[in-house]
C-alpha positions as CSV (number, residue, x, y, z in Angstrom):
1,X,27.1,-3.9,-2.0
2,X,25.4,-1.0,-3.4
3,X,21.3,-0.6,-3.8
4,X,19.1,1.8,-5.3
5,X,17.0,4.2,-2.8
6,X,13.4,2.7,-3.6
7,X,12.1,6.5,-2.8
8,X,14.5,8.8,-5.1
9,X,16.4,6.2,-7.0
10,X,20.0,7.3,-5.4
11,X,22.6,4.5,-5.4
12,X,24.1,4.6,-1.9
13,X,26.0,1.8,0.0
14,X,23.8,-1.3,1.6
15,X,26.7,-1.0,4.8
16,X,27.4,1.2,7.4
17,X,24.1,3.1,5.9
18,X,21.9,3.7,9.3
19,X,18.9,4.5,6.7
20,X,18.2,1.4,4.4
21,X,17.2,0.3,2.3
22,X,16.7,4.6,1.8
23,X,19.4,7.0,1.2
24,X,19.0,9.3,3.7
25,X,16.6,10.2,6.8
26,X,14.6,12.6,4.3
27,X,13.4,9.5,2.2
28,X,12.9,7.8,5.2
29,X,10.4,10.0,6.8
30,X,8.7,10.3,3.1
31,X,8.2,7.1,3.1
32,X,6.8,6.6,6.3
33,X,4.2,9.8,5.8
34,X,2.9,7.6,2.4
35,X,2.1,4.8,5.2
36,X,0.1,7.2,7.5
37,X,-1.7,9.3,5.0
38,X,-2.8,6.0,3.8
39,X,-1.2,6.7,0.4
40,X,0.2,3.5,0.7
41,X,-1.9,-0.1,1.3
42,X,-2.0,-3.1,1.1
43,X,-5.0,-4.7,-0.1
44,X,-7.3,-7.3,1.8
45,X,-8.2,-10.5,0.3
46,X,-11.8,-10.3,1.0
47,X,-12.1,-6.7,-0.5
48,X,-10.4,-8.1,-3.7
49,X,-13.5,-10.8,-4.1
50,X,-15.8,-8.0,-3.4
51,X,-14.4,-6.2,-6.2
52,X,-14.5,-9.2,-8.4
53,X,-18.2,-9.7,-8.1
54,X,-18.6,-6.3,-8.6
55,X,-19.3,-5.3,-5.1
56,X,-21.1,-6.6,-2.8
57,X,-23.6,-9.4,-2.7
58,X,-27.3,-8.4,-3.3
59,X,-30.2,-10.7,-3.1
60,X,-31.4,-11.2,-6.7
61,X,-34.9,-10.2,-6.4
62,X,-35.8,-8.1,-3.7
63,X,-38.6,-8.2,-1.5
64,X,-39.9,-4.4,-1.2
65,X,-42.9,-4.2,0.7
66,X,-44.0,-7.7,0.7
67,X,-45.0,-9.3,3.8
């Protein structure tokens, strides 16, 4: 079975490959640097609803200086 290297595209062979789903240890390691550098994320649920709302949730009339 054959499969594309999801970092450079390369077709290489799914067995025997010590690497995969990558090509080699070079995409590898390039992948894993996108994780730490934060490059790569995946996004939380409760930040998506934020987003939707258009941020967060403000009180609708505030109350400055009323006591």
């Amino acid at each position: 079975m054959t499969v594309k290297c999801p970092m450079c595209g390369k077709v290489e062979q799914w067995e025997g490959n010590a690497f995969r789903p990558f090509c080699s240890k070079r995409c590898q390691l390039l992948d894993l640097e996108g994780w730490l550098s934060e490059r790569y994320r995946i996004p939380d649920a409760e930040e998506d609803t934020l987003d939707e709302r258009g941020g967060e949730e403000r009180p609708s009339s505030p109350d400055f200086g009323k006591t």
